[in-house]
C-alpha positions in Angstrom: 0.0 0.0 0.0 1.4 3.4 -1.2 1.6 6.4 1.5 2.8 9.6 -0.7 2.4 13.2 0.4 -0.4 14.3 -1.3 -1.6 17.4 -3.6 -5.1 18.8 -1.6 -6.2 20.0 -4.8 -6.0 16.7 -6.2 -8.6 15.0 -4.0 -11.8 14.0 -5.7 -15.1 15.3 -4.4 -16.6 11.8 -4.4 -13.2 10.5 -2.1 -14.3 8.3 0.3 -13.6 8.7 4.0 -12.4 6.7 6.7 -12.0 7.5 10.5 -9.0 6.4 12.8 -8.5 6.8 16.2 -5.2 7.7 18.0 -5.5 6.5 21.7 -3.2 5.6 24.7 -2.3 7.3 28.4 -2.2 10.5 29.1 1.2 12.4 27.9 1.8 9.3 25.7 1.9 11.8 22.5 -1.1 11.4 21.2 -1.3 15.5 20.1 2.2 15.2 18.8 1.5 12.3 16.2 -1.9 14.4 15.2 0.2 17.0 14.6 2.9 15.4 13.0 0.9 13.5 10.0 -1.7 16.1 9.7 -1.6 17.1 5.9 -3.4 20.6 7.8 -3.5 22.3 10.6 -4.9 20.0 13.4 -7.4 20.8 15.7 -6.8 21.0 18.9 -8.7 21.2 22.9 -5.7 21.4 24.9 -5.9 23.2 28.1 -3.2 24.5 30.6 -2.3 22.2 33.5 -3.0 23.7 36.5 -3.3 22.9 40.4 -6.9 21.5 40.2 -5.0 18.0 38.3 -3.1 17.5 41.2 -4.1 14.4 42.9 -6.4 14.0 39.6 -4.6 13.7 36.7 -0.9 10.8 37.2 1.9 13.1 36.4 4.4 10.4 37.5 6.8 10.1 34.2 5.0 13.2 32.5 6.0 16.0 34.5 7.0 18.5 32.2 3.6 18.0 30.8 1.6 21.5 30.5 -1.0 20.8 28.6 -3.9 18.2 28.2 -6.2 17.5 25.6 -9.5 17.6 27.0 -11.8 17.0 24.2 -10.1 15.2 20.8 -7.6 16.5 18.7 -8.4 16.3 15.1 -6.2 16.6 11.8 -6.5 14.8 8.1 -4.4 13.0 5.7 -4.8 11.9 2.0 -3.9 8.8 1.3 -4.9 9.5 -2.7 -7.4 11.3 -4.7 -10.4 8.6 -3.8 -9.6 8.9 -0.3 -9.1 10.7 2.5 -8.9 9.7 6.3 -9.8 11.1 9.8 -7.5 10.7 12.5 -9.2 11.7 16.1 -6.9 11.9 19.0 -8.7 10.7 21.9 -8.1 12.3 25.6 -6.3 9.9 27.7 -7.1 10.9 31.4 -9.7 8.3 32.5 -12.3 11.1 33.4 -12.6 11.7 29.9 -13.5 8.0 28.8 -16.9 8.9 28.9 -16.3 10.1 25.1 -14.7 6.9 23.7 -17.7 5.4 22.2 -19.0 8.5 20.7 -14.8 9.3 18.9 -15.2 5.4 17.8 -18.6 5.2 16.4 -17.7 4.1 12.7 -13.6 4.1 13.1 -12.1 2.3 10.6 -9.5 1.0 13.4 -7.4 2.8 15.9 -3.5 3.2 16.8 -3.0 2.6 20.4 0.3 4.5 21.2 2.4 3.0 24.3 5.4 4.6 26.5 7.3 1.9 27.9 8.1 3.8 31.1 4.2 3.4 31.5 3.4 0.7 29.9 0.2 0.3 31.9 -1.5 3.5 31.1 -2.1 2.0 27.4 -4.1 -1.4 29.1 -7.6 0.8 28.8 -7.3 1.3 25.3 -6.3 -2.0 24.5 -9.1 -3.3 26.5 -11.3 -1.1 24.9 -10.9 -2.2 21.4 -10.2 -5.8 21.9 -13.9 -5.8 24.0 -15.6 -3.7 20.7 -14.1 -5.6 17.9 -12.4 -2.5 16.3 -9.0 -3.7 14.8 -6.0 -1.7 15.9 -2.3 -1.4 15.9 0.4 -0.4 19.0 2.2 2.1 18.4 5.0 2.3 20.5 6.7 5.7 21.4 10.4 5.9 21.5 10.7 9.1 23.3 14.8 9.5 22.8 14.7 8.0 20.3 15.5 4.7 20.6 13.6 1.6 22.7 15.7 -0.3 24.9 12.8 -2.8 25.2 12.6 -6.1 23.2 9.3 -5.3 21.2 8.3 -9.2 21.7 8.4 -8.6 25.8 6.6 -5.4 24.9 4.0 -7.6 23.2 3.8 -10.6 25.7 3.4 -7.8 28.8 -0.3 -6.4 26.5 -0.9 -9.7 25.9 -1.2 -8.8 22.2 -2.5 -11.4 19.6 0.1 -12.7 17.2 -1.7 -10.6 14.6 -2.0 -7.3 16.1 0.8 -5.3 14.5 3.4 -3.8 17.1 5.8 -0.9 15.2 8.3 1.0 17.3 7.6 4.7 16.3 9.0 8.6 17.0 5.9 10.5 17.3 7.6 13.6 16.4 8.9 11.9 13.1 6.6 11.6 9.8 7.8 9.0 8.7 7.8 6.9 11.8 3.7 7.4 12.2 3.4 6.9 8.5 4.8 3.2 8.8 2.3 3.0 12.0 -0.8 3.9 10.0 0.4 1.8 7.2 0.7 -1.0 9.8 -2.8 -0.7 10.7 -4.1 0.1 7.6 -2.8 -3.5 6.5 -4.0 -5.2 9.3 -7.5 -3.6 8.2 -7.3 -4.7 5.5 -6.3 -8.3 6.1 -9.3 -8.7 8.5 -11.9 -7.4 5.7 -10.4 -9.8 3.5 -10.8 -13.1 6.0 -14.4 -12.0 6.1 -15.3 -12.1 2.9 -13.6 -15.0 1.9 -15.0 -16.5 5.3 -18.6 -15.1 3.2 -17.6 -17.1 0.4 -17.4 -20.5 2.1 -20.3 -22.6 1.1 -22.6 -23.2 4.5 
């Protein structure tokens, strides 16, 4: 599957759309892969951090955190003239969880972004798709670049099927979340493809 930068003018005005969600902890990067792969400006409903989080929000590993996103971030990418997709970065404090199901209603699939240093944070999300049947990939963040962490041991520790895609990623990078959304985008489209051939089987 091909993942050029694309011309906006080129898009077709019958493109069809697809919608991905970007989930994980909170200060996982979530706004910073938006950002990154956005062909435009994302939107964004950060907010400053300010005392009323403390004792709220888990700044343990995050502390030069000053921001949170408190609603979704959104931005866009065109992956060629017949279509276009979505991405919606979901809050990760767990007081905001109450607006999963409405970000997921009709995603395509979803990225689940991990940081090893909080490797637990990321169990919610995993849970969450696993338990609704949306088909996503882990996405996880290499904050200096580099992952000290055998991605297998990463895997065993989510207890992640065999054909769940795992990718190592830089969040600030392009091409980084580009092989992470191709990664998903595959797996996508591997599962659409058992199901119709699973259609196909005589009863």
């Amino acid at each position: 599957m091909a993942f050029e930068d694309s011309d906006l003018t080129a898009v077709s005005p019958d493109a069809a759309t697809a919608k991905i969600l970007i989930a994980g902890g909170f200060g996982v990067g979530k706004t910073t892969l938006v950002g990154t792969i956005s062909e435009t400006e994302p939107l964004r409903t950060e907010e400053l951090i300010t005392e009323v989080s403390v004792g709220v929000d888990d700044l343990a590993g995050v502390e030069r955190k000053t921001t949170t996103t408190v609603a979704m971030d959104f931005g866009r990418i065109t992956l060629s003239p017949a279509l276009v997709v979505y991405l919606f970065g979901a809050p990760g404090q767990d007081r905001f969880w109450f607006m999963w199901d409405d970000l997921s209603r009709g995603a395509l699939g979803a990225v689940v972004l991990a940081d090893t240093r909080r490797l637990d944070s990321c169990f919610p999300s995993v849970d969450f798709f696993e338990h609704r049947g949306i088909p996503f990939a882990v996405g996880v963040n290499c904050f200096d670049g580099y992952c000290d962490e055998d991605p297998e041991d990463i895997r065993a520790a989510l207890d992640l099927p065999p054909e769940v895609p795992l990718v190592l990623c830089d969040a600030r990078d392009r091409e980084s979340v580009k092989r992470v959304l191709l990664a998903l985008l595959e797996h996508v489209m591997r599962g659409l493809a058992a199901e119709a051939s699973a259609d196909r089987q005589p009863v």
